[in-house]
LUMDO-736131 format. One line per field, with one value per residue (C-alpha): x, y, z. Coordinates in pm, 1 decimal, decimal comma, always signed. Each point is the difference from the previous one (the first is absolute). Last residue first. Example, Ala and Ser with C-alpha at 12.3 -4.5 7.8 and 13.67 -1.06 7.14 Angstrom:
LUMDO-736131
X <- c(+1367,0;-137,0) $
Y <- c(-106,0;-344,0) $
Z <- c(+714,0;+66,0) $
//
This chain:
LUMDO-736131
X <- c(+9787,6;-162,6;-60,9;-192,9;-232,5;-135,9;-220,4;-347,1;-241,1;-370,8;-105,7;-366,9;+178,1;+359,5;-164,5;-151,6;+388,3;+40,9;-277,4;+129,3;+315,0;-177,3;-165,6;+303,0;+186,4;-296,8;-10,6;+337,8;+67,6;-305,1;+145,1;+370,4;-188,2;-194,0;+337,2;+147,2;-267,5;+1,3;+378,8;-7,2;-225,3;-346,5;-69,3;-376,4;-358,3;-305,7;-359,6;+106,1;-253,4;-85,3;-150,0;+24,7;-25,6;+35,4;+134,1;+409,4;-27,8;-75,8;-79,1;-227,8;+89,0;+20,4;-261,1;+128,3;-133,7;+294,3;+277,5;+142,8;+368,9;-10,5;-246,6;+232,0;+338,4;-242,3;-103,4;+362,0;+164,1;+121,1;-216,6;+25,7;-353,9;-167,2;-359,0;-240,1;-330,0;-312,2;-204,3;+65,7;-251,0;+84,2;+383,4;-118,4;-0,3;-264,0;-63,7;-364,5;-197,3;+268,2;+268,8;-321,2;-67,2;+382,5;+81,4;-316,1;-127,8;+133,5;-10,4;+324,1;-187,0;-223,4;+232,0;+191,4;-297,4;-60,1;+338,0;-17,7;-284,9;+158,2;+314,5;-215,2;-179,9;+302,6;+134,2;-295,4;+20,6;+80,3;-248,7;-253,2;-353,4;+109,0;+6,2;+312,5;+289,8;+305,3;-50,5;+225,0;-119,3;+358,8;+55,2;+371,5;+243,4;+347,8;+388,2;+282,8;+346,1;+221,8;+301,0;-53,7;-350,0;+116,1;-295,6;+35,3;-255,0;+93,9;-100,9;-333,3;-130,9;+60,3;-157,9;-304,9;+18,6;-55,9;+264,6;-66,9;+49,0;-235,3;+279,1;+139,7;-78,3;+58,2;+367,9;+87,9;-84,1;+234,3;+268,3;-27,0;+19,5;+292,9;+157,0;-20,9;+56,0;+332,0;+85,8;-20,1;+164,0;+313,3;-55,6;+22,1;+317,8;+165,8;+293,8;-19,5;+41,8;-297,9;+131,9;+302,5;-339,9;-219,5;+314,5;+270,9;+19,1;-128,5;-317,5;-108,8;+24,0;-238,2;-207,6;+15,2;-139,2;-263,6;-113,5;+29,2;-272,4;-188,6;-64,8;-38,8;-315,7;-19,3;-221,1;-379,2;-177,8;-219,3;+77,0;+370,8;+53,0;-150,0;+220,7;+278,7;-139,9;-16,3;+387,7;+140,7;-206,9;+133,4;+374,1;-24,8;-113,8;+291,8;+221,6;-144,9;+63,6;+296,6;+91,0;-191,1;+187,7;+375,0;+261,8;-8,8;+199,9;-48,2;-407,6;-39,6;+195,8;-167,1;-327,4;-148,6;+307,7;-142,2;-355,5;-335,3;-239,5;-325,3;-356,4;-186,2;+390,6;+223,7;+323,8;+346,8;+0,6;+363,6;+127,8;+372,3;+13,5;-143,9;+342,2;+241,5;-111,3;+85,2;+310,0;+123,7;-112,8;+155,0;+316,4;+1,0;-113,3;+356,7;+177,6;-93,9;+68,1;+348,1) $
Y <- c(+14006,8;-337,9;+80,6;+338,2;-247,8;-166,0;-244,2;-52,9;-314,2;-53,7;-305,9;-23,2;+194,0;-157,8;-335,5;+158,9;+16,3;-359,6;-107,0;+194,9;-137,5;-360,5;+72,3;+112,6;-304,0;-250,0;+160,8;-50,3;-329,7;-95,7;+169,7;-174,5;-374,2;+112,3;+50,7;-302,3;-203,7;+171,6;-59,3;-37,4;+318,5;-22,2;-14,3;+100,2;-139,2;-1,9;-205,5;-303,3;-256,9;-359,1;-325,7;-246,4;-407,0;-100,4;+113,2;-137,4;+180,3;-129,7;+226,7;+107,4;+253,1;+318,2;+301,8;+327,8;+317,3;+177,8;-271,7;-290,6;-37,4;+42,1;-313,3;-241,6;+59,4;-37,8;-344,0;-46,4;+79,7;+313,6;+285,2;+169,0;+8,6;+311,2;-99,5;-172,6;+105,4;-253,3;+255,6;+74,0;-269,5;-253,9;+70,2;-357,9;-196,1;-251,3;+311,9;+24,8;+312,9;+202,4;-57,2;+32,0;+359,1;+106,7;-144,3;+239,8;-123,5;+182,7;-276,8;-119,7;-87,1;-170,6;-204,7;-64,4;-129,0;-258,9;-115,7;-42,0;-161,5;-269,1;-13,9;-84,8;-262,6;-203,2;+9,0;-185,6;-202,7;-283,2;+100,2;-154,3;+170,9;+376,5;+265,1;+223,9;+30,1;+183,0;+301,7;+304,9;+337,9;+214,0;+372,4;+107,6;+250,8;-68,9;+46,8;+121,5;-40,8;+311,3;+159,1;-105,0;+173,8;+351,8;+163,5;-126,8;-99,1;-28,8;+355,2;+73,4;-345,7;-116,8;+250,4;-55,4;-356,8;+182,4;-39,8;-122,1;+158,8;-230,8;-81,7;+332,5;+101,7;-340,3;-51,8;+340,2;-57,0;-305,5;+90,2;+352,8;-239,9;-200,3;+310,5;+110,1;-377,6;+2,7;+347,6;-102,3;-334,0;+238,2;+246,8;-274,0;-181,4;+363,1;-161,6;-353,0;-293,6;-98,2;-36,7;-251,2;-209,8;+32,7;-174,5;+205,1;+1,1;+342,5;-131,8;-318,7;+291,6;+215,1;-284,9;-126,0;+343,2;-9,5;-286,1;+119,7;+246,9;-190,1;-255,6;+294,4;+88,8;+316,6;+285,7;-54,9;+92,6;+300,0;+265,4;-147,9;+34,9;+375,1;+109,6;-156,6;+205,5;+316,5;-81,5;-30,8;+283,2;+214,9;-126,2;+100,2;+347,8;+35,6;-79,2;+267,2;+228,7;-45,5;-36,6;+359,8;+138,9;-103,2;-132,2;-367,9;-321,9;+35,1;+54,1;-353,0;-147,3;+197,9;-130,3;-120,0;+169,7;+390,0;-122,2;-111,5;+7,9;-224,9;+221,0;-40,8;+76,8;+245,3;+187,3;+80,1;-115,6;+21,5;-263,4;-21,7;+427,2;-20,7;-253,2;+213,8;+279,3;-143,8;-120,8;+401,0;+94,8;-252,9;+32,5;+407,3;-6,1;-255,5;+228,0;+293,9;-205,1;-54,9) $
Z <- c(+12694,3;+136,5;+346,1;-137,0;-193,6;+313,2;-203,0;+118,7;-85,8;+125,5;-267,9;-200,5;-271,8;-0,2;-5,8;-311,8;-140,7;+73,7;-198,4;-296,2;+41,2;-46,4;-288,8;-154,3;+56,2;-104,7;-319,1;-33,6;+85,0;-199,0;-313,7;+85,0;+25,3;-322,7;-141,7;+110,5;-138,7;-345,4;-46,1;-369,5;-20,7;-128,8;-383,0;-57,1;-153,8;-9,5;-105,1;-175,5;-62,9;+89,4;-55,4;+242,8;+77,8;+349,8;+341,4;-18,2;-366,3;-380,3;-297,0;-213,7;-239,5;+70,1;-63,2;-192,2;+205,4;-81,2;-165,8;+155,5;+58,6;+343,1;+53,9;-250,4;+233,6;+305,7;-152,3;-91,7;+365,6;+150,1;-28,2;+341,0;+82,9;+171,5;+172,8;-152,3;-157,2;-32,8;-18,2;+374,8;+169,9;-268,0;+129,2;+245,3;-295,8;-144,3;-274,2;-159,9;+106,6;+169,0;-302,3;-230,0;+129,5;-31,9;-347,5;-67,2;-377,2;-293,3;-297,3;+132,6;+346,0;-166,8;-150,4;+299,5;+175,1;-239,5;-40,9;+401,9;-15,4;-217,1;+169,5;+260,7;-156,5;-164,0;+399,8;+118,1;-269,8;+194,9;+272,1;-228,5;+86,8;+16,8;+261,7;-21,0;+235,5;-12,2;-172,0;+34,5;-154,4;+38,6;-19,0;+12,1;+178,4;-220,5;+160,5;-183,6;+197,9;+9,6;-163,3;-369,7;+63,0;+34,1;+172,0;+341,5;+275,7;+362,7;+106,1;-156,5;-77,4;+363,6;+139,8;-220,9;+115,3;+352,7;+291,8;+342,2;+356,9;+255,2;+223,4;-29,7;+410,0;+114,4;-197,6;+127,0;+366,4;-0,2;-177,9;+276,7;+260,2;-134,1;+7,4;+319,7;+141,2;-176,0;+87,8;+416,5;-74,1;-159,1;+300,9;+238,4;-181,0;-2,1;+165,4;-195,5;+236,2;-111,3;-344,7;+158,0;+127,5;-329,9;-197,8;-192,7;-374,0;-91,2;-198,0;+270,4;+253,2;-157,6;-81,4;+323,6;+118,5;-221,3;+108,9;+351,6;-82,5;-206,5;+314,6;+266,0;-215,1;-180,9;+69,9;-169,1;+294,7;-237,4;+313,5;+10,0;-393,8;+20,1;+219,8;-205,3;-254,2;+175,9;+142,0;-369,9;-134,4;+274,2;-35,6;-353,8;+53,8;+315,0;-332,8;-237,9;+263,7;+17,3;-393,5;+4,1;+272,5;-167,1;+241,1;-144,9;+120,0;+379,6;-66,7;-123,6;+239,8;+266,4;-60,1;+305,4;+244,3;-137,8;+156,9;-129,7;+275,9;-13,5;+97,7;-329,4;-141,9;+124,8;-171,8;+98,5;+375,4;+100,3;+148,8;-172,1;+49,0;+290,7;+125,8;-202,1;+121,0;+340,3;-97,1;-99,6;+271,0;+284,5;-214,5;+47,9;+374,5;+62,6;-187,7;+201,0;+320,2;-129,7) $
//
């Protein structure tokens, strides 16, 4: 009897290192078999081990990180996301409460809303270039995509002149002028900076990419290298124009610029968690893991 008795105390005893056993540390914080032993339940490979206890490290450096910056959550989001939990399976925040692993769940919530957090600082400044765009949201077959024009514009809206109701008579006037010389191989460019009421003076007079939609667009694609426009009326003034580029961008150009910026931001952001690694004392007890 008393040799059964030594066997149970044993075999609960491993039991109880085996739960607290300290797998790995982190700038002084533990990370123990019981911290991830979901994860290590479902696999008995070393590398899928290890690859977990790496996981848990880059989760507890950048919660680190979250309390040294004092962005952790606020009770408020917390408990909103709580509700919302509750609010999804149907049961109210009291019943949810009432949860077993209600702690644990709270615990994860605040984890993660810490690492949202720390991930929206660190990419805050992410952006994408128009080059970007080009490269990954263009197409080359252009029945798939919308066509979109880049184009120069001189824009006059007021001109000095002694009966104001010519005024317009006058700048169409100008503009003829201009456009002539401009035909005859003046800079479109240098009289854009010169001449144009419109804040793209500063640029040439260049815009940015135009989705040509509309009969004055319709009319601007159409022209011909270095061809000028006629005149024509916009929201600034009277303009003459030219077409400088072109391309056909995909249909869903605003979702792909929102997947481009998702990615960019991604892999700058796992880059910045690997240098935490650098600056970070970390040691993994590989032989617990084998």
């Amino acid at each position: 009897m008393k040799r059964v008795l030594a066997l149970l105390f044993i075999l609960i005893t491993g039991s109880v290192f085996g739960e607290n056993s300290i797998l790995a540390v982190v700038n002084n914080t533990p990370i123990t078999y019981k911290s991830i032993e979901t994860i290590l339940s479902t696999t008995n490979s070393y590398e899928s081990k290890v690859d977990a206890v790496n996981q848990k490290i880059d989760s507890i450096l950048q919660l680190q990180k979250a309390k040294d910056l004092n962005i952790e959550p606020l009770i408020k989001d917390i408990n909103m996301a709580l509700l919302n939990i509750a609010e999804v399976n149907s049961i109210s925040i009291e019943e949810l409460r009432t949860y077993p692993e209600f702690l644990s769940l709270k615990t994860e919530i605040s984890e993660k809303i810490s690492i949202l957090n720390l991930q929206r600082l660190i990419t805050k400044d992410i952006t994408i270039s128009e080059q970007e765009v080009i490269e990954t949201c263009s197409i080359k077959n252009n029945k798939e995509g919308i066509k979109q024009i880049k184009i120069a514009q001189i824009i006059i809206s007021e001109i000095e002149v002694k009966d104001h109701s010519n005024k317009s008579l006058e700048i169409k006037s100008f503009l003829k002028k201009l456009s002539k010389h401009i035909s005859n191989g003046a800079s479109f460019e240098a009289f854009a900076k010169l001449h144009s009421q419109h804040p793209s003076y500063a640029n040439g007079g260049v815009t940015n990419w135009i989705e040509v939609s509309g009969p004055i667009l319709i009319m601007l694609d159409s022209l011909t290298n270095k061809e000028v426009s006629e005149i024509y009326l916009t929201e600034f003034g009277y303009a003459i124009g030219i077409k400088l580029e072109e391309r056909y961008v995909s249909s869903n150009l605003i979702q792909c610029k929102e997947k481009l910026l998702y990615r960019k931001s991604e892999n700058y952001y796992l880059e910045w968690v690997d240098n935490l690694r650098d600056g970070s004392y970390i040691k993994i007890y590989h032989d617990k893991l084998q």
